[in-house]
C-alpha positions as CSV (number, residue, x, y, z in Angstrom):
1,X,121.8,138.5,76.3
2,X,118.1,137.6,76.8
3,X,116.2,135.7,78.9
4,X,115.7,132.6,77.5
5,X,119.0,132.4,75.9
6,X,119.6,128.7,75.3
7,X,122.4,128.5,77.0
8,X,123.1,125.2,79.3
9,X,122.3,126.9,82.9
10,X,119.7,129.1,84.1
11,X,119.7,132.7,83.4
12,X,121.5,134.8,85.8
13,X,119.6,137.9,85.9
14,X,116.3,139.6,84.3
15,X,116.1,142.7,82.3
16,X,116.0,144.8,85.5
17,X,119.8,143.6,85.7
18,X,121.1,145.3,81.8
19,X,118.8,147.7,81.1
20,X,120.6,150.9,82.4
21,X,122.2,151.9,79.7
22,X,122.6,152.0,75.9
23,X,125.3,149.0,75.9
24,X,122.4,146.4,76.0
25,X,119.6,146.2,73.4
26,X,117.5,147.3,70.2
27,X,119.4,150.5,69.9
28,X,122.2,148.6,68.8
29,X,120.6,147.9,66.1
30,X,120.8,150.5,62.9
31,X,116.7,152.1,62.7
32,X,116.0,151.2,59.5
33,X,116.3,147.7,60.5
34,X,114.5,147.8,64.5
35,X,111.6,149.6,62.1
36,X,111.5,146.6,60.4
37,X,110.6,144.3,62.9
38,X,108.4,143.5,65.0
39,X,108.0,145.8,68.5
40,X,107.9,142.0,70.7
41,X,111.2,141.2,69.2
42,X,112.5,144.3,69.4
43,X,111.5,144.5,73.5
44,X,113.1,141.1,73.8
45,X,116.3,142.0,72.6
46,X,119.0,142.3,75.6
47,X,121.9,142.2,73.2
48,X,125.5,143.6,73.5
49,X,125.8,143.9,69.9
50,X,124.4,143.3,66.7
51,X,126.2,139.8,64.6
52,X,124.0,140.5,61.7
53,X,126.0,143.5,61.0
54,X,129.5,141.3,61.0
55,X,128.7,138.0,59.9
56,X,129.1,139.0,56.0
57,X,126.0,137.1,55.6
58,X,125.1,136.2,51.7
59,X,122.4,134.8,49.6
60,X,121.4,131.1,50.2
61,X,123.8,131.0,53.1
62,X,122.2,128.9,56.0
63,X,122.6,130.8,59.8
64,X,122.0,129.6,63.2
65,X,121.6,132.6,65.3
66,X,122.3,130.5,69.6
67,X,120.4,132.0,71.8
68,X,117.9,133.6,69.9
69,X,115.7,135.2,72.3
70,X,113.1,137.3,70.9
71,X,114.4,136.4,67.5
72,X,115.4,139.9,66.4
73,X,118.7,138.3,64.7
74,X,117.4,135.4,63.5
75,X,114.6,137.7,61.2
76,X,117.4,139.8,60.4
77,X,119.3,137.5,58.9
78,X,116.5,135.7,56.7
79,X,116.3,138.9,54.9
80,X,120.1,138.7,54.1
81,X,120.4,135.4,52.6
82,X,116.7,135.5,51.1
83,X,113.8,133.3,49.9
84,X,117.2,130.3,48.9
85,X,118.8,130.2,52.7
86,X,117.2,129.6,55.6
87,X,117.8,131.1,59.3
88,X,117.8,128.8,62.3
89,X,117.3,130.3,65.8
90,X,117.7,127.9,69.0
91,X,116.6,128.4,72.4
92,X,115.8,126.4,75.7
93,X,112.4,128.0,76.8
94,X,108.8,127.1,76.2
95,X,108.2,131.1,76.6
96,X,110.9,132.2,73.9
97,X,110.2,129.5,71.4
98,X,106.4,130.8,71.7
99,X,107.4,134.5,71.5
100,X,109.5,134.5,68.5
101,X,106.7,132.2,66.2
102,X,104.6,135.1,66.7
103,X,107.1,137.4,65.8
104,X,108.5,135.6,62.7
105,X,104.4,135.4,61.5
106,X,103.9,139.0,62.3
107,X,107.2,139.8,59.7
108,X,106.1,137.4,57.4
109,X,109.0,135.3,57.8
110,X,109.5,131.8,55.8
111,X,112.6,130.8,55.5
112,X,113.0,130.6,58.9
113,X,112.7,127.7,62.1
114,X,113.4,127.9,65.6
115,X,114.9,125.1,67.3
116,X,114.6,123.7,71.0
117,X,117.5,123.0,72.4
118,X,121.1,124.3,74.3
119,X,123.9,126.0,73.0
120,X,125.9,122.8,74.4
121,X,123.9,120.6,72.1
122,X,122.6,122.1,69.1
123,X,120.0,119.7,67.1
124,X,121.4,120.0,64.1
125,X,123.7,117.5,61.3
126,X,127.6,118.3,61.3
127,X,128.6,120.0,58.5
128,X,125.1,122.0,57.5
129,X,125.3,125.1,58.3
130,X,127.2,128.1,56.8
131,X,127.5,130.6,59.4
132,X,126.8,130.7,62.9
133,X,126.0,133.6,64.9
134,X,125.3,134.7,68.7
135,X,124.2,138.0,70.4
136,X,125.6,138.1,73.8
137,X,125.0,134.1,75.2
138,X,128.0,132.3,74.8
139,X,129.4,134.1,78.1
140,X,126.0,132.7,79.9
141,X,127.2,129.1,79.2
142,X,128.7,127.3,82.3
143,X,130.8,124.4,79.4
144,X,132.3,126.9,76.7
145,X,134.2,124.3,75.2
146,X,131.0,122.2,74.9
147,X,129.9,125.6,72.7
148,X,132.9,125.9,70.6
149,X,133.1,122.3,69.6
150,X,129.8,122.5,68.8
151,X,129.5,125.6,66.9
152,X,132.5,124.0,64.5
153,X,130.9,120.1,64.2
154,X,127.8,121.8,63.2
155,X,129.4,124.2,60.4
156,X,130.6,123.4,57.0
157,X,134.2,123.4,56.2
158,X,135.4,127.1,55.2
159,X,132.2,127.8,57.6
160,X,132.5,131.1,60.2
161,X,131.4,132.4,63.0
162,X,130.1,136.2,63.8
163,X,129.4,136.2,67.4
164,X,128.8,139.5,69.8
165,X,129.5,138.4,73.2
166,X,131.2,140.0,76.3
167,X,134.9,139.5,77.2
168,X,137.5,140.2,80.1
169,X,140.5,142.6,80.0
170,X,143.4,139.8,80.4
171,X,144.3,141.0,83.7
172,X,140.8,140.8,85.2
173,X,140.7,137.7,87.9
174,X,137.7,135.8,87.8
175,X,136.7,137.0,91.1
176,X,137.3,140.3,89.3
177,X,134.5,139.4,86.5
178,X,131.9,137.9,89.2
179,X,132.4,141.7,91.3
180,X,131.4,143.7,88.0
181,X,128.6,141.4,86.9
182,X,127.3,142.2,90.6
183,X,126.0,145.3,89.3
184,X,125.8,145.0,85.3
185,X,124.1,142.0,85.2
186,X,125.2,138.3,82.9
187,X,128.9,139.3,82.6
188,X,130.4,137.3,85.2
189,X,131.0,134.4,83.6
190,X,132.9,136.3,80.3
191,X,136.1,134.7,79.0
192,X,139.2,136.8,79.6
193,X,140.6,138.1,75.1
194,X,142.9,135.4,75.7
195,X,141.0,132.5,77.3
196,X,138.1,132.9,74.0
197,X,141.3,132.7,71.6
198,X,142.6,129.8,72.9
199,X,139.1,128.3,73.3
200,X,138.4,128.8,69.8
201,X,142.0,127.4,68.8
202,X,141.7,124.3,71.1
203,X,138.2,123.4,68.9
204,X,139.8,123.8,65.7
205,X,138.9,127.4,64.4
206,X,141.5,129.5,62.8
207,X,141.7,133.2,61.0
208,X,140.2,133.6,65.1
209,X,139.9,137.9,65.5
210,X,138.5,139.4,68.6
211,X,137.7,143.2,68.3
212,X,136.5,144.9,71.3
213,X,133.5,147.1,70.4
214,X,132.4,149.0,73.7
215,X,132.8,148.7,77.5
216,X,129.7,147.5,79.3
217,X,131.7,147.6,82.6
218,X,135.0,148.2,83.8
219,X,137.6,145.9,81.9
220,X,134.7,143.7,80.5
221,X,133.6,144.9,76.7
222,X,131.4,143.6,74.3
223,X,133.3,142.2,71.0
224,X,132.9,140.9,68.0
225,X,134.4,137.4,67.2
226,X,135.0,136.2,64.1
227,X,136.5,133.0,63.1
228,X,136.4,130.3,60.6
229,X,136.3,126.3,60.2
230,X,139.3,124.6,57.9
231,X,138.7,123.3,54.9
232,X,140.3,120.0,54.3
233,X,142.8,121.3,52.3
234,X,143.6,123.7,55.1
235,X,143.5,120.7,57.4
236,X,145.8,119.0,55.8
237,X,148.3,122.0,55.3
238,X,147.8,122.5,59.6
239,X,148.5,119.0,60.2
240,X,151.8,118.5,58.4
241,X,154.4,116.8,60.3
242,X,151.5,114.9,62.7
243,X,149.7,112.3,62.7
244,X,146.6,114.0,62.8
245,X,144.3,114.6,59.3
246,X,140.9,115.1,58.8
247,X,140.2,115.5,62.7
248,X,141.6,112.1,63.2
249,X,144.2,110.8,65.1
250,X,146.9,108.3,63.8
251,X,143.9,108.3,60.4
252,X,143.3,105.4,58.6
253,X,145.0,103.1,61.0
254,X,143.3,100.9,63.3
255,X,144.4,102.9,66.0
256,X,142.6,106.2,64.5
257,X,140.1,108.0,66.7
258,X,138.5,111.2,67.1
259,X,140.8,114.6,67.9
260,X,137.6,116.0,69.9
261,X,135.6,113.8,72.6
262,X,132.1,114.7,71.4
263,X,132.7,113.0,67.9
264,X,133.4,109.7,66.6
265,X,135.8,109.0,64.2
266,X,133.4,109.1,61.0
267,X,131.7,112.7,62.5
268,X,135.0,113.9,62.9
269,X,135.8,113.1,59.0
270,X,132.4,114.3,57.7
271,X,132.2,117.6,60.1
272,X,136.4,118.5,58.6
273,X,135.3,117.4,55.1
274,X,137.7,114.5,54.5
275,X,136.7,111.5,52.0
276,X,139.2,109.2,53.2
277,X,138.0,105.8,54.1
């Protein structure tokens, strides 16, 4: 959670709003890595969690980190995947995008480029990127669905997710989420456990797990989310009995059109990683 976060709408609070307590921040982060980086980045972290620690990150893997703030996850993670990947971090502001140049200079970072843009629309290709990751943003974002559609167009197929973010107990109301983000800052807007499940489902993630970490208020929690795209093959497997392949509808008919409204019908073939016609 940072200002700054690349997230669609304006940010809901300042760091007067989060910083009362150890739930937010660099000291979620081990201290072999916050002595690592760079003090600005470190200061600029508003976090609820720390996705570098559970995205299984590997050599020559390609990361975008949304909402990268500072860039405290984003530097973090081009030291996983090395001098043959590459970590992406978006954001919306001016301010952050300035910031976190100086920051990735200061730790000597190369494989690495920051992005202006939302979490809503990310400027990248479908199907380049390897795994995405987010530190407490996606609950910021006014059009979740927007997020989750693009967070799987722009992975590869067999791509994942390894997202902190805050979540709902099931049986808050929203009006129950808006009171406790009165006084704990950007939480009001959290998906309920169930509401980010079917979210994720309703893009076309599966092996979706949601594991509760810490409370940051009552009923509301930071989590980590995993999840993963399909492959084709797993596509195909899903789809049996439809006619739906390959995120296409009635597929290779004239008919055929795109299972998600942000696509066309060839995105929606090259993001699932069909080579039908």
């Amino acid at each position: 959670m940072e200002m700054g976060t690349g997230a669609g709408s304006t940010a809901c609070c300042g760091p007067e709003a989060i910083e009362i307590d150890d739930n937010f921040g660099s000291t979620l982060y081990a201290e072999d890595e916050r002595d690592t980086l760079p003090a600005e980045a470190l200061a600029a972290s508003l976090g609820c969690g720390n996705p570098t620690a559970v995205a299984d990150l590997h050599e020559g893997d390609r990361v975008l980190d949304l909402g990268s703030g500072g860039g405290i996850d984003v530097l973090l993670s081009a030291r996983h995947v090395g001098p043959t990947g590459k970590a992406y971090g978006l954001d919306m502001t001016e301010e952050m995008l300035a910031l976190v140049l100086e920051n990735q200079q200061k730790a000597g970072a190369t494989n690495v480029e920051f992005l202006k843009g939302t979490i809503e629309a990310i400027p990248l290709p479908a199907n380049t990127i390897d795994v995405v990751i987010s530190n407490c943003v996606i609950n910021l974002s006014t059009d979740k669905p927007a997020v989750f559609a693009e967070m799987i167009r722009v992975l590869k197929p067999g791509g994942r997710i390894g997202i902190s973010d805050v979540v709902a107990d099931d049986t808050l109301t929203p009006d129950q989420r808006a009171e406790r983000g009165d006084y704990v800052g950007c939480i009001a807007g959290a998906l309920s456990l169930a509401e980010y499940r079917q979210g994720l489902e309703a893009a076309g993630f599966t092996n979706i797990e949601l594991s509760p970490t810490h409370a940051v208020a009552d009923g509301m929690h930071s989590a980590i989310v995993r999840a993963t795209k399909p492959t084709a093959s797993n596509k195909a497997e899903a789809s049996t009995g439809s006619d739906s392949c390959c995120g296409v509808t009635a597929c290779c008919t004239p008919a055929e059109q795109a299972d998600g409204p942000n696509s066309t019908v060839a995105e929606a073939k090259s993001a699932s990683g069909c080579n039908c016609g």
